[in-house]
N, C-alpha and C positions, 0 to 999 in steps of 0.2 A: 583804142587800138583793138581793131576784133581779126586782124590777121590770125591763122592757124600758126601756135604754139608750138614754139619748135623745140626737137629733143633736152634743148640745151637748157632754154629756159624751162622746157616740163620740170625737167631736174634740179634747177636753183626752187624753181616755187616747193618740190617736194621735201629740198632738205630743207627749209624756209617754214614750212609745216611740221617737219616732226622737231625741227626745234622748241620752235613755238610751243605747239604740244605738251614737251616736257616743261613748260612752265606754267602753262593756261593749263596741263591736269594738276596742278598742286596747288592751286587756289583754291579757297572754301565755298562752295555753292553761292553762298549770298558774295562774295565777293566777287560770282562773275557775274551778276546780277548787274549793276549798272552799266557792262557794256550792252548788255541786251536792249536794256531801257533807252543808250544812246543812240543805237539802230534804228529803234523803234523812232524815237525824236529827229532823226538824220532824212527818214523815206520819209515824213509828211512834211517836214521842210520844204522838202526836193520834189517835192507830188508834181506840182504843178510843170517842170520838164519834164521830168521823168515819162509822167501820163502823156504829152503832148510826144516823146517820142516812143513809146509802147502805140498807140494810137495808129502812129504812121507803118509803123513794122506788124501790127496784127490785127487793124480794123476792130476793135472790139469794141470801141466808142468808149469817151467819155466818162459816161457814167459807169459801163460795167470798171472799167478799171479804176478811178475814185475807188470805188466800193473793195475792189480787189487792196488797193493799198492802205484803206481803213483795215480792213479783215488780215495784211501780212506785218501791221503794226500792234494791231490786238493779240495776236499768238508769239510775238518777241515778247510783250510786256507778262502775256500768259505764262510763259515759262519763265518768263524770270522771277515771279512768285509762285510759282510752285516748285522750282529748287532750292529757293529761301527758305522754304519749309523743311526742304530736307529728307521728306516722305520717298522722292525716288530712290535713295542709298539705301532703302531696304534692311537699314543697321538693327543687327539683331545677336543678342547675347546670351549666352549660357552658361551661365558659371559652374566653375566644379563641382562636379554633384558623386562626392565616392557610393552614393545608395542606386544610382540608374542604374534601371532596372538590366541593363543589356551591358553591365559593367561600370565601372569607374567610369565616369564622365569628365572630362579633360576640361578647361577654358577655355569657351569656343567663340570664336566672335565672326559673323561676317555682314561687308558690303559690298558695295556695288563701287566699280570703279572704271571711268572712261577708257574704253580701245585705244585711240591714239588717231590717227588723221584718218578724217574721211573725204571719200570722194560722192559729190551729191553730182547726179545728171538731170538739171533741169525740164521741163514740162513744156509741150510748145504751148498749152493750152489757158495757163492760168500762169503771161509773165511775172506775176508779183509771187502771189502766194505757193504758188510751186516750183519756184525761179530761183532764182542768187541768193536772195535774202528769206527765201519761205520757211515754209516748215519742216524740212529737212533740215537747213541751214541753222534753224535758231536751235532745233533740238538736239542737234550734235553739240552745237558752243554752249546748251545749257548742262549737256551729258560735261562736260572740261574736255572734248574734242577740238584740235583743228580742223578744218575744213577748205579743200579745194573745191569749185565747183565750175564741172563742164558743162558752157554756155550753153544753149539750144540756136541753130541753125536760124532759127522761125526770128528770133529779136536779139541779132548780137548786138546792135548798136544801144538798145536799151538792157541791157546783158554789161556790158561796160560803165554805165554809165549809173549803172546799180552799183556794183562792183565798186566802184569809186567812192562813192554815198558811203558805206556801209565802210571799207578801207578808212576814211577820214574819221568815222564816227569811232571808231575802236582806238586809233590815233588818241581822240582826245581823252581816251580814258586810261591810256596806259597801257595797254594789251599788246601782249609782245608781236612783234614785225614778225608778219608770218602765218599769224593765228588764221588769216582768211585770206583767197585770190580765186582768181579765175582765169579758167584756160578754154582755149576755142581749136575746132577741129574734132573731126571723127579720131585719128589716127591720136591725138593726145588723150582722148578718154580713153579707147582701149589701150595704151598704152600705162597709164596710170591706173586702170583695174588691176593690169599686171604687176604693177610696183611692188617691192616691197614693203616699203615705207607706209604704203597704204595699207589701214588696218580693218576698211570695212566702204558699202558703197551703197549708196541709198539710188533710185531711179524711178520717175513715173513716164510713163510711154507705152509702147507697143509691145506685144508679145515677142513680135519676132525680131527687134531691136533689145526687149529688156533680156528673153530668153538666151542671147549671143553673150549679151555683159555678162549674166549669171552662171552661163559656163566656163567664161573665164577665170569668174571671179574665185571659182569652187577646184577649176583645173592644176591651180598653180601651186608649187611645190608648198606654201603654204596656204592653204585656202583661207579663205576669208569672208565672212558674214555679206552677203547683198543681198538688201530690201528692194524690193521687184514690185511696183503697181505696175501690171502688166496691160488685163483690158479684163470686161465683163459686158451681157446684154442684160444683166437688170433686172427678171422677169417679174410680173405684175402677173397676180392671180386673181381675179373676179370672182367671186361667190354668184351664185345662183340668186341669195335671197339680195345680198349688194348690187347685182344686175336691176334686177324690179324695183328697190325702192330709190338707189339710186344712178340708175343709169345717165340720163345726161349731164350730171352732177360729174361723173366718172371720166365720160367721157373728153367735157371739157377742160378739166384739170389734166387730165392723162396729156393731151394735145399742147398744153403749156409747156405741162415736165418735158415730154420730147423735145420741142423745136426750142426749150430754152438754150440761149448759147449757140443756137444754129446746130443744138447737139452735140456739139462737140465737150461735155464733159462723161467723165470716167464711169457715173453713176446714170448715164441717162437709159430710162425704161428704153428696150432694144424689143422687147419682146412683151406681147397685153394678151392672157388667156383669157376670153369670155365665152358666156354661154351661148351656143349658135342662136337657140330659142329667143333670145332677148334683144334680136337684132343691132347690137350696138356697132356691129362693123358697119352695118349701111348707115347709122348716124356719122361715123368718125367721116365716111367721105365728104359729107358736106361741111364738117367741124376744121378743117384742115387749111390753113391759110397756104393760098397760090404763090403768095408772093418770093421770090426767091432772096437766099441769107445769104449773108458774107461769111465763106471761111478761112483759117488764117493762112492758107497759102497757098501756092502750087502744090508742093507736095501732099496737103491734107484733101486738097480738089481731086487730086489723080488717085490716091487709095481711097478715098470717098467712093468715086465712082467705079473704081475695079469691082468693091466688093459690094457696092451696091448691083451691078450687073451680076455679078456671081450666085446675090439672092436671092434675082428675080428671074433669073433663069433656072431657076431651080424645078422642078417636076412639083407640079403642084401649086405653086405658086402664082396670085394672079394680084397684078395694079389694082388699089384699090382707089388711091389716089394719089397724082402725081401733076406738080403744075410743070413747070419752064425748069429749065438745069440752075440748080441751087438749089428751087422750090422742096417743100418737106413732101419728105413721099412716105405711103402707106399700101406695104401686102398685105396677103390677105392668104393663107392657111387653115388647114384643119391639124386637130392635135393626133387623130391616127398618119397622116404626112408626116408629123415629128416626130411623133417617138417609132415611126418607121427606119428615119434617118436622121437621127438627134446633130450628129456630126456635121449634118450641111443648114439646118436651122438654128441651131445655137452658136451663132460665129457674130465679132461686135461688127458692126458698121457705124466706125465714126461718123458722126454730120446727122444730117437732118432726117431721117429715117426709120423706120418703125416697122414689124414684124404683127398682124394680130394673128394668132390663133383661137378658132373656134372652137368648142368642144361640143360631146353631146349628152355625158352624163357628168355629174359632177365629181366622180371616179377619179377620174382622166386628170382633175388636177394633181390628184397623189403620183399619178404614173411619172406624171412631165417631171414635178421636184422631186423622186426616185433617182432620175436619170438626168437634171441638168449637172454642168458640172459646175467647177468653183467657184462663186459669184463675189462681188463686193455687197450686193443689196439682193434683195429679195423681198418681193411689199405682197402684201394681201389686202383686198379690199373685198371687206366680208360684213357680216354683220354678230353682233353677241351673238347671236342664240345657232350659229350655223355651227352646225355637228360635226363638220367638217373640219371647223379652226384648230383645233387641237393641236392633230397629229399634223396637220398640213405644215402649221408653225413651227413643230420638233423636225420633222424634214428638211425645212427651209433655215430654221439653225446649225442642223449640220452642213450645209452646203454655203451659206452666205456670213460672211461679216458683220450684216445688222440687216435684222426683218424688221420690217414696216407694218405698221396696221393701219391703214384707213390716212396715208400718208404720201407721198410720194421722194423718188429717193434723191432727185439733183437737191442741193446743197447741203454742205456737210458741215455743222456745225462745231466748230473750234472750243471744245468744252473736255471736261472731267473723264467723262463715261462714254466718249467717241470711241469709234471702233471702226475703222477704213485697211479694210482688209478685208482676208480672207483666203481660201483652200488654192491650189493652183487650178485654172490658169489665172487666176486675179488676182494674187500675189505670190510671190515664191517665199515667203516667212508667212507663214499662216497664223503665225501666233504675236504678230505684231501688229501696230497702226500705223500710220503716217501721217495721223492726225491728231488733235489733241495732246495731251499733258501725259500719257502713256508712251509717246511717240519716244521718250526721252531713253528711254529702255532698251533699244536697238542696239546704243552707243555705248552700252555701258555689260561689262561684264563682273561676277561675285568673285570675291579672296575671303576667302577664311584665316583666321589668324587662332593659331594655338599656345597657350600659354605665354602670350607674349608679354610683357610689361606694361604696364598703365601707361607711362610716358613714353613709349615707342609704337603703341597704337594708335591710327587716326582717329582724331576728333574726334570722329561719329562713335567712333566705339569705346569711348573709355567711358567710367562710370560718373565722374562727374558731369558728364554732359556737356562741354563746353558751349556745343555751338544749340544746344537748345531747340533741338529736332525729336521728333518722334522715334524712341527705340522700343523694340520690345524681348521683352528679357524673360528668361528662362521659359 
């Protein structure tokens, strides 16, 4: 059923969640550990429909998707050992200490404890791993969140049929009716941003789609937490001495990173500063494949091309290479043009497309990361000994999410010390991820507990330790 959700039923699923809620938050971390694992078990089952109908709704072929549902089975199973551990409740104690230095010190205990239902806005771009069942979704139910989640436009038929997968899988484990659903239509997401009921809202997409939710989300008579991947262009900085030793080294791999996915992920280099001297933009013209990419829909075709014309009709700017409509296209700029007009050369262009800037001292790279704004990545392709790396890289830390050295930034790997985030416009929680084992931290807010009883404190926080997690004390 991918019909748009109507007020009535918005409302049964909502109160169907915060019910949920108040029993999926009262479980002990490892005890919601096997639903997660069931998920995990339920999508590779299911791979073989599922993929054949992701396939038809977003052209991604095959194997990217395989790989997509290997990668949104490994981050269920992810989280669900790493809140068996326990480590993200944060449980931290201090016993009464009459000698502190800043008075009598009371019995202070605190953790970290789940919000209550979320609303996740699925991704056109990545239907498994950023979809129904991704990483939003598993890190809410790892945080003891409900979760609703509004389908994506781009794949509702595989949007349902996820949905279902994941419904039967929590079914067999016991998990109360409720804990998970899905709603379709524009007018049921913004309407549930606004809910009460709802206590927080995760979203990966567009600036000017995530920016609309996130003043909703902030507007309403209680505001409420929303995690925002909004957009970023990536920029890629070339060293002088990394030009010379290796330039078509750079170039090659650079032309991979862009056109992978036809471009269309979050992290793809938007923007390549190289040295004018090293010629490497007249290499990337002949580096650059003709052939035109599938993108997932009408609507990502039509703002593909708006804001591809927007960039290339820009002052300054000139075709560097361009095959047939889809084909990957390459401009071609100077860095006094940019940071002339930062505002009309730093904007993303989903799809297959790419920005180089020339420079003519090596200066010019500190100006440009000065003045971009808030990225997800930010890569340097330098070498040890360049003078430059330093302060470039402390620049490039304050403005991006994760710097790269001698790397490039599409895929993001599902680990420990992920960092997918960053300053706005690339995310509107700058202190959060949406990736990785951190991710769980969104959903979950601290209570401190004073002088309360051994046996009236959670688990986590009494001194025998029940549940055998990491605390740290006084």
């Amino acid at each position: 059923m991918t019909a748009a959700t109507s007020p009535q039923e918005l409302a049964h699923k909502l109160d169907a969640a915060s019910s949920a809620f108040e029993q999926w938050s009262r479980l002990q971390p490892a005890d919601r550990a096997p639903a997660l694992e069931a998920i995990a078990s339920a999508l590779e089952e299911a791979a073989p429909k599922l993929v054949a109908i992701a396939d038809e709704e977003t052209a991604l072929g095959e194997t990217r998707l395989n790989n997509e549902v290997v990668r949104t089975a490994f981050q269920l199973r992810l989280f669900a050992r790493a809140v068996t551990r326990g480590e993200h409740l944060g449980a931290t104690i201090d016993h009464a200490d009459p000698e502190w230095p800043m008075g009598a010190r009371p019995d202070l205990r605190r953790v970290l404890r789940p919000l209550g239902p979320v609303l996740v806005f699925s991704a056109s771009n990545f239907p498994f791993a950023f979809s129904v069942a991704g990483g939003d979704t598993a890190s809410a139910l790892a945080a003891g969140c409900s979760v609703v989640v509004k389908a994506h436009s781009g794949h509702p038929r595989l949007s349902a049929a996820t949905a279902e997968v994941v419904r039967r899988a929590l079914e067999t484990t016991g998990a109360p009716e409720g804990l998970f659903d899905v709603v379709f239509g524009t007018d049921a997401g913004r309407t549930a941003i606004t809910d009460p009921r709802v206590k927080a809202g995760a979203f990966t997409g567009s600036i000017e789609a995530g920016r609309a939710l996130f003043d909703l989300a902030t507007s309403r008579p209680e505001p409420i937490p929303f995690f925002g991947e909004l957009g970023s262009v990536n920029p890629v900085f070339v060293t002088r001495g990394a030009a010379e030793r290796r330039g078509p080294a750079i170039i090659s791999e650079f032309v991979g990173s862009f056109t992978l996915g036809a471009g269309q992920f979050c992290t793809k280099p938007g923007i390549l500063l190289v040295p004018a001297s090293a010629g490497l933009a007249d290499q990337l013209s002949g580096a650059v494949p003709d052939k035109p990419l599938t993108l997932l829909n009408d609507r990502v075709r039509t703002s593909y091309a708006s804001a591809l014309d927007e960039l290339r009709s820009a002052a300054g700017v000139r075709v560097l290479a361009s095959g047939g409509p889809g084909s990957p296209t390459v401009l071609r700029t100077t860095s006094a043009e940019l940071l002339g007009s930062p505002e009309t050369y730093l904007q993303e262009v989903f799809g297959p497309a790419t920005l180089v800037v020339e420079y003519a001292e090596e200066g010019e790279l500190l100006e440009v990361a000065e003045i971009v704004d808030g990225q997800l990545t930010a890569t340097i392709q330098g070498e040890d000994d360049d003078e430059i790396a330093g302060e470039l890289i402390e620049l490039l830390a304050g403005k991006a999410g994760r710097v790269l050295w001698n790397q490039w930034p599409t895929g993001v790997s599902v680990t420990y010390a992920q960092q997918h985030g960053g300053p706005y416009p690339a995310t509107t929680a700058p202190a959060t991820t949406s990736v990785g084992t951190e991710a769980v931290h969104r959903f979950l807010r601290p209570v401190a507990y004073q002088n309360v009883p051994q046996h009236l404190l959670p688990p986590a926080l009494r001194d025998a330790n029940p549940l055998g997690i990491s605390q740290r004390i006084s």
